[in-house]
C-alpha positions in Angstrom: 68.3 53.0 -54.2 64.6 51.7 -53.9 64.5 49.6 -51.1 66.4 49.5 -47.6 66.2 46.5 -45.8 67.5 46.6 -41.9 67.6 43.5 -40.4 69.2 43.6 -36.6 70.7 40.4 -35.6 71.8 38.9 -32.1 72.9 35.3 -31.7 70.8 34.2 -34.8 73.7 31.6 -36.3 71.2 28.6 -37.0 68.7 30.6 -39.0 70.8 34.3 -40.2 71.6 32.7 -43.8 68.2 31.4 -44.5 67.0 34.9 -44.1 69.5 36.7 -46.3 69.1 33.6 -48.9 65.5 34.9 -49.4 66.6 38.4 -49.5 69.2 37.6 -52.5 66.4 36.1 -54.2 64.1 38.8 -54.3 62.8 39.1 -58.1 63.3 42.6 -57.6 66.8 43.8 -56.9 67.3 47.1 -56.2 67.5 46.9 -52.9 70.3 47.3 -50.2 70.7 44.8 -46.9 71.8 46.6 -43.8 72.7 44.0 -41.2 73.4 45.6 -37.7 75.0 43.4 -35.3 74.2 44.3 -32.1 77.3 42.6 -30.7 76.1 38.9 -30.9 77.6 36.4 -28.3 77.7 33.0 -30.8 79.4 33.3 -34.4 76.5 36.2 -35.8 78.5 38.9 -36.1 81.1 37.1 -38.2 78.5 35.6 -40.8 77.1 38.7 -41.3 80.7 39.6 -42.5 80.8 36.7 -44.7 77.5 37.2 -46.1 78.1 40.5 -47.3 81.5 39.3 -49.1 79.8 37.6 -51.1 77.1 40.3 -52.4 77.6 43.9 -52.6 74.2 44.9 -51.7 74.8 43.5 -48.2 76.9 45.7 -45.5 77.2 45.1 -42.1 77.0 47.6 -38.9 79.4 46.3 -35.5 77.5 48.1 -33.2 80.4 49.0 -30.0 78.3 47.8 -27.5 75.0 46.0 -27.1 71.6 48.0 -27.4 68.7 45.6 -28.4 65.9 45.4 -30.6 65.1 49.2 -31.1 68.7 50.7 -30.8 69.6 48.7 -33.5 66.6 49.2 -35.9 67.4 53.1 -35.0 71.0 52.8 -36.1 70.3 50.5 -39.1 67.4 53.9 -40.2 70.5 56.1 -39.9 72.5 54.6 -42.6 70.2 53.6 -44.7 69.4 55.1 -48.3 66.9 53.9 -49.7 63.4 55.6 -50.5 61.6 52.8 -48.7 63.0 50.9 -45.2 61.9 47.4 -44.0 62.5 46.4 -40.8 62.6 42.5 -41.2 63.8 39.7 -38.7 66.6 37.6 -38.5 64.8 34.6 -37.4 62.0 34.6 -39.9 61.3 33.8 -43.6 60.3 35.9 -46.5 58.6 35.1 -50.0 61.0 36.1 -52.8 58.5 38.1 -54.5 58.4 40.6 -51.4 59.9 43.7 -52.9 58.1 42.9 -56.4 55.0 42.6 -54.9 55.3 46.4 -52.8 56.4 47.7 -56.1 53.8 46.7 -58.1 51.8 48.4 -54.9 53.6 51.4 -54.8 53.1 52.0 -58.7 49.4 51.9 -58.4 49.2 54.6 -55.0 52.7 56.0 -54.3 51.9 55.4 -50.2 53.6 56.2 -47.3 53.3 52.8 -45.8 52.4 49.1 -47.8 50.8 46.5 -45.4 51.3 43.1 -46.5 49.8 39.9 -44.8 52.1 36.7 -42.6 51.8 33.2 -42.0 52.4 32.3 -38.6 54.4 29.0 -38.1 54.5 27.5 -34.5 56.9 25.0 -33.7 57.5 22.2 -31.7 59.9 21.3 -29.3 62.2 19.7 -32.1 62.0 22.7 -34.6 59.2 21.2 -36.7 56.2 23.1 -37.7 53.2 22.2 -35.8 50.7 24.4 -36.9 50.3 27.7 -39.4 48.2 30.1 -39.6 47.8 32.8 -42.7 46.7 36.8 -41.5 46.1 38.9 -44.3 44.3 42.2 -44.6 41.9 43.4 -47.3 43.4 44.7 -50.5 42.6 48.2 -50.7 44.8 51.5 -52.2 44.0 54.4 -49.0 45.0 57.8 -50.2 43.5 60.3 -47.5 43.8 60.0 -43.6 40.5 59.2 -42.9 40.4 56.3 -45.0 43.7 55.4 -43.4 42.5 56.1 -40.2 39.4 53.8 -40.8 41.4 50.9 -41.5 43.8 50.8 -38.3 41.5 49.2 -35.5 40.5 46.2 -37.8 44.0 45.8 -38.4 45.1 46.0 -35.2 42.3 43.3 -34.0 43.8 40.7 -37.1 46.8 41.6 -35.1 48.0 42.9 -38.4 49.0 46.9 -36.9 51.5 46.2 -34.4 54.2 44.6 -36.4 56.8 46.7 -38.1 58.3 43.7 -40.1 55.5 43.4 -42.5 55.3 47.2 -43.5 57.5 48.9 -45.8 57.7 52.5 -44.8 58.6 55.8 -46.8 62.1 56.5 -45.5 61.5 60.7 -45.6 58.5 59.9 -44.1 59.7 58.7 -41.2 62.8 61.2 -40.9 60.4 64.1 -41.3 58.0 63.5 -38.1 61.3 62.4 -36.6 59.8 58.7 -35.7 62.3 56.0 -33.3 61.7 52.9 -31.8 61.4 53.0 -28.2 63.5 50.9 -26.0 60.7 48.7 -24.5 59.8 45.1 -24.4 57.3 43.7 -26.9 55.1 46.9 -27.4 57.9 48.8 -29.5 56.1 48.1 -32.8 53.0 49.2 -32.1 54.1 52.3 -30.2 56.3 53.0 -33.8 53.4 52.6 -35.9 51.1 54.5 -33.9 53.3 57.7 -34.4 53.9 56.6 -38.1 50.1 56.3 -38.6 49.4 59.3 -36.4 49.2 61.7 -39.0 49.7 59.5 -42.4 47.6 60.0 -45.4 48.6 57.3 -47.5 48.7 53.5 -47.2 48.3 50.2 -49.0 47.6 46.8 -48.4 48.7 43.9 -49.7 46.1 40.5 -49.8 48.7 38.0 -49.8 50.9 36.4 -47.0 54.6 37.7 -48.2 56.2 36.6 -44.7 56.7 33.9 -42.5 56.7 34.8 -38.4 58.2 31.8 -36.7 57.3 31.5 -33.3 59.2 29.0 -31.3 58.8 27.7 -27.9 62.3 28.4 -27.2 63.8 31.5 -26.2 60.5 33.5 -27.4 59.0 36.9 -26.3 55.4 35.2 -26.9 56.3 32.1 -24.7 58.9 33.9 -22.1 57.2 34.9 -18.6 57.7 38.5 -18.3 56.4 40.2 -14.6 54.8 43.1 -16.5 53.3 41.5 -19.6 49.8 42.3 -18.9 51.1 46.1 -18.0 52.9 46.2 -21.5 50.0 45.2 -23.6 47.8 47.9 -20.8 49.9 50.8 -22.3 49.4 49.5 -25.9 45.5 49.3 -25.4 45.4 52.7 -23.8 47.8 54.2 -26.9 45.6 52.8 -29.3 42.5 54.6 -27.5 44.1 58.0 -27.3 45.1 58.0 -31.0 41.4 57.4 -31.7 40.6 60.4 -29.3 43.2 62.6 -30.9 41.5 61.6 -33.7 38.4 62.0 -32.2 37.1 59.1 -33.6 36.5 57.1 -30.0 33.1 55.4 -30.7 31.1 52.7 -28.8 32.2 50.6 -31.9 35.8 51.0 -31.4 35.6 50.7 -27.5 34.3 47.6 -28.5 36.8 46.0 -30.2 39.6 47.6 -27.8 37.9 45.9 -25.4 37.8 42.5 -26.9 41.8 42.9 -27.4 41.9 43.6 -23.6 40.2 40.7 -23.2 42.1 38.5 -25.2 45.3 39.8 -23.3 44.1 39.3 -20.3 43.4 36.0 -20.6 47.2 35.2 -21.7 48.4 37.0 -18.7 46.2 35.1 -16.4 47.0 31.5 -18.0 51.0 32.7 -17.9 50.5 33.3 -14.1 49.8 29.9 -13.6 53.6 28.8 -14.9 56.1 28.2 -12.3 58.1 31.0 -13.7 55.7 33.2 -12.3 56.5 32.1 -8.7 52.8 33.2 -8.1 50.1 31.4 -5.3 46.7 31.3 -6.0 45.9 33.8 -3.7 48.7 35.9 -5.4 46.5 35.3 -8.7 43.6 36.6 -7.0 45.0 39.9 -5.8 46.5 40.5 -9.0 43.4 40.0 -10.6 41.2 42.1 -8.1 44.2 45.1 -8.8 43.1 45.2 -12.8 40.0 45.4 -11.8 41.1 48.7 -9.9 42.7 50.1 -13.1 41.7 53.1 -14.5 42.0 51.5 -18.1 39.6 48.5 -16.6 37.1 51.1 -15.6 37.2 52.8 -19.0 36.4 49.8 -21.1 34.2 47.5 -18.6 30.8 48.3 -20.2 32.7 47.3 -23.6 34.0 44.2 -22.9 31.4 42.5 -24.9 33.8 40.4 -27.6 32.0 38.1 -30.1 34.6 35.5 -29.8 32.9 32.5 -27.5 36.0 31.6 -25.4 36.8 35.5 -24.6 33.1 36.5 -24.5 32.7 33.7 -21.5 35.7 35.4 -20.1 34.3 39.0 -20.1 31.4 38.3 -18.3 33.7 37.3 -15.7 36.0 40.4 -15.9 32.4 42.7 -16.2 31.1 40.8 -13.4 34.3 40.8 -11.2 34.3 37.7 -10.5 38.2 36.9 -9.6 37.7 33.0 -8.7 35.8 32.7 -12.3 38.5 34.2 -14.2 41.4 32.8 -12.3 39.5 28.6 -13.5 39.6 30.2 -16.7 43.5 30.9 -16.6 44.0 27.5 -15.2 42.0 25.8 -17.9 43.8 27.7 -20.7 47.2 27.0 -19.0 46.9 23.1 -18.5 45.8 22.8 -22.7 48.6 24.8 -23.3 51.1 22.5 -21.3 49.1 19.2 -21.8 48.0 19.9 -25.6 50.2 22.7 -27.1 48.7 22.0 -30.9 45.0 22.9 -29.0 46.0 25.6 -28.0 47.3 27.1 -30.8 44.5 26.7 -32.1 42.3 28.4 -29.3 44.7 31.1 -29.8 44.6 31.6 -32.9 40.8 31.7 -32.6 40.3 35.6 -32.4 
């Protein structure tokens, strides 16, 4: 078996056979389909069992008792075979040529780990798509870990690290430094592929955009108010910055551009405390904002915070400056384009 494809799914009826439609239509077809059904509440589970009637490559795991996102990615590794793993979504789209495209990869640097690039596809209200926007990293064939290693921040600032859906990973690999997802919101992806590219000495990338992340307003992690959003994406900064000083490879230069992500997720959290879901005053937004600046990770990056982007450059000087009341306009600002004109700010967001 070539490839093994674990897909974990959870109340994902409207959109489950679309996904496994462009998984049977993969050009190449040694491959095996692991859906894990992490005991789904709507009809999931039992199209899952239908699907893999149908096609013998597909077989389905019942999970006793609900686990989420990580659990199930960690059970779907377990049974897997294959000498490559993907870890793909439900919910999202995939071009048919997927597998071809990470063979044809693989045959020219047999790597531990083949990046390809995604389209993101925002939607409206009514399902339609609004806005898209294609990420794709630099074609290049890394056989050492320094040129591995050389690669990660600029992937991580295109956004392009964190994911685990648009990698296709070594199986052995992974079982040999012993690598699971963690059970924790958002930032389990990154945390993953931080061990995974730890000590890795092999990797590929892929110039073309083989996958397509839908991101609805609906239901979303992007969208959902979450209390400790800001501390999440904290821990992920500070991660990335001690694997670059394990690797002692912590530079001015890549301060830099971990401070320009801070940056950019700070000003998400501080337009999503302005949403009624946050149940936050303005003085409320104040303190919070006055307690970052208290943060030891704050402290560590504040003479970096120099990003090139013009909407997050006018925000560090604010955040450098301490100057709560400035950055607390900016989250308003952000927040009423994003309620008044959504298409805007995709855009602005997008702009990174």
């Amino acid at each position: 078996m070539r490839y093994s494809i674990v897909m974990p799914v959870y109340n994902v009826q409207n959109y489950l056979k679309d996904s496994v439609a462009d998984i049977k239509k993969q050009s190449f077809s040694d491959f095996e389909l692991i859906l894990v059904d992490d005991c789904a509440t709507d009809s999931s589970g039992k199209l899952c069992d239908e699907l893999a009637k149908r096609d013998s490559r597909i077989q389905v795991l019942h999970l006793a008792k609900n686990g989420g996102l990580s659990n199930a990615r960690n059970q779907g590794m377990a049974a897997a075979k294959g000498e490559y793993i993907l870890f793909l979504d439900p919910d999202d789209r995939y071009d048919v040529r997927l597998l071809e495209q990470i063979e044809k990869s693989l045959k020219k640097n047999s790597a531990k780990v083949v990046l390809f690039g995604l389209t993101e596809e925002y939607y409206d209200q009514n399902g339609k798509i609004e806005y898209t926007k294609q990420i794709t990293p630099k074609q290049g064939y890394f056989d050492s870990e320094q040129n591995v290693r050389d690669q990660v921040l600029s992937l991580e600032c295109q956004t392009l690290f964190g994911y685990a859906w648009n990698k296709a990973y070594q199986l052995t690999y992974l079982r040999q430094i012993g690598v699971q997802f963690k059970k924790i919101t958002m930032i389990e992806d990154v945390l993953f592929n931080i061990e995974v590219f730890r000590t890795i000495d092999s990797c590929n990338q892929i110039a073309k955009s083989l996958y397509r992340y839908a991101i609805r307003k609906k239901g979303s992690l992007t969208t959902k108010y979450l209390p400790d959003y800001f501390e999440l994406h904290e821990r992920r900064v500070e991660s990335m910055c001690q694997l670059y000083q394990d690797w002692n490879m912590e530079t001015p230069e890549e301060l830099k551009s971990l401070g320009s992500i801070y940056c950019r997720y700070f000003l998400s959290a501080l337009q999503r405390n302005c949403s009624s879901a946050a149940k936050m005053s303005h003085s409320g937004r104040k303190k919070w904002v006055k307690k970052q600046f208290m943060s030891s990770t704050y402290q560590k990056l504040k003479a970096f915070l120099h990003p090139d982007n013009r909407l997050l450059k006018l925000l560090a000087w604010g955040i450098r400056t301490e100057k709560a009341e400035f950055c607390l306009i900016m989250g308003r600002g952000i927040y009423i384009v994003k309620e008044k004109c959504p298409g805007i700010f995709s855009r602005l967001k997008q702009n990174r």
